[in-house]
Residue, then its C-alpha position, 0 to 999 in steps of 0.5 A: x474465505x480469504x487467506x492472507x500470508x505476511x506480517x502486518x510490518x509490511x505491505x500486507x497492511x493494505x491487503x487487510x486494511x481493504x478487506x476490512x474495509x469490504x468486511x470479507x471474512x479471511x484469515x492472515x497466516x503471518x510470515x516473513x518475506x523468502x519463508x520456506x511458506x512462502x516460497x512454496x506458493x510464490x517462487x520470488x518470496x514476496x509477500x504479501x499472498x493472497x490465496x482464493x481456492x487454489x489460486x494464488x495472487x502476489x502483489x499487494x495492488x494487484x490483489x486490492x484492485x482484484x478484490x475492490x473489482x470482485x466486490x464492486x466497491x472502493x473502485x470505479x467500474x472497469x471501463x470507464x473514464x472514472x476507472x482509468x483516472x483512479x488507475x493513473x492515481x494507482x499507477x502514478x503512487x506506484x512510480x513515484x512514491x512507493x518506488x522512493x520508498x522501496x529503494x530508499x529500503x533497499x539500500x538501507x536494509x534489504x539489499x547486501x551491504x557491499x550494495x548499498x549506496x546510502x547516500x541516495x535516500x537524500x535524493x529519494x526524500x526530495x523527489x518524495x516531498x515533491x511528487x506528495x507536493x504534486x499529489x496534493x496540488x491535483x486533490x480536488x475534494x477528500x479522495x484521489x479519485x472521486x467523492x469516496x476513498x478508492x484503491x489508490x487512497x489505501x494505497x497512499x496512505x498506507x506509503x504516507x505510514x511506510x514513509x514516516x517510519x522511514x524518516x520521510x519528509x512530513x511537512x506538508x499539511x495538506x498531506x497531513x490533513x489527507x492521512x489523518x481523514x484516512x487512518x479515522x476510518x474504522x478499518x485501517x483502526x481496527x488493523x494497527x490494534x491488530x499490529x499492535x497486538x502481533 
């Protein structure tokens, strides 16, 4: 069995949602980011946390890619051209819509206040809008990477959730349509109730 530490109020959400998906037993130890539990296992603080035997793995892409890979499902097989065009989807939300997302936070909270440079997220919400623009002009069907959703997808989807409690730009229906598709799925349900519970 699986343990997971963080909260569901971040990128833990995506952890859990892939294996619900996978339907993997685990438990979820709920802690915030620089906890002492935290810091115990991984030095920098950040969550979310995966641990497997004595093995512990940070980074929440890096442990859904581990476990799509482990269980041979919402991926394509490594090696493969299929694999390296799902990879380029994974690496591409990471640059250009995560990284928006991330440092609109940063300066909105999370670094020191002295630090902050508000005025930045105007700029953050327009290169958002446009990359989501960008995504959406290379969907060819209803997933990233192929006919079924894949680890780029939960990972898309669940920015598109971070970006709208943000107060990220909304308008483009094909996005829209493209989340509504991915937050019907039983899995990601079944893991806001439990946020919603938490």
């Amino acid at each position: 069995m699986y343990t997971v530490i963080g909260n569901l109020k971040s990128r833990a959400f995506r952890v859990i949602w892939m294996l619900e998906e996978l339907e993997e037993p685990y438990e979820l130890r709920p802690e915030p980011p620089r906890s002492d539990a935290v810091r115990a296992l991984n030095v920098s603080g950040k969550i979310p946390l995966l641990l497997e035997a004595d093995a512990v793995l940070s980074d929440s892409t890096a442990i859904m890619t581990y476990l799509a890979d482990k269980h041979g499902r919402l991926t394509h097989p490594a090696g493969t051209l299929s694999r390296a065009r799902q990879d380029a989807m994974t690496f591409r939300i990471l640059d250009e819509i995560e990284n928006a997302l991330w440092t609109a936070a940063r300066h909105s909270f999370v670094l020191p206040e002295e630090r902050r440079v508000p005025q930045v997220k105007d700029s953050l919400k327009w290169e958002y809008a446009h990359s989501i623009a960008s995504l959406m002009d290379d969907l060819s069907g209803d997933y990233l990477a192929g006919a079924e959703p894949t680890v780029p997808d939960l990972l898309l989807a669940h920015c598109g959730g971070w970006a709208r409690a943000a107060g990220f730009p909304a308008e483009e229906p094909r996005f829209a349509d493209y989340l509504e598709r991915m937050r019907a799925r039983p899995a990601f349900r079944r893991v806001v109730e439990m946020a919603k519970a938490a």
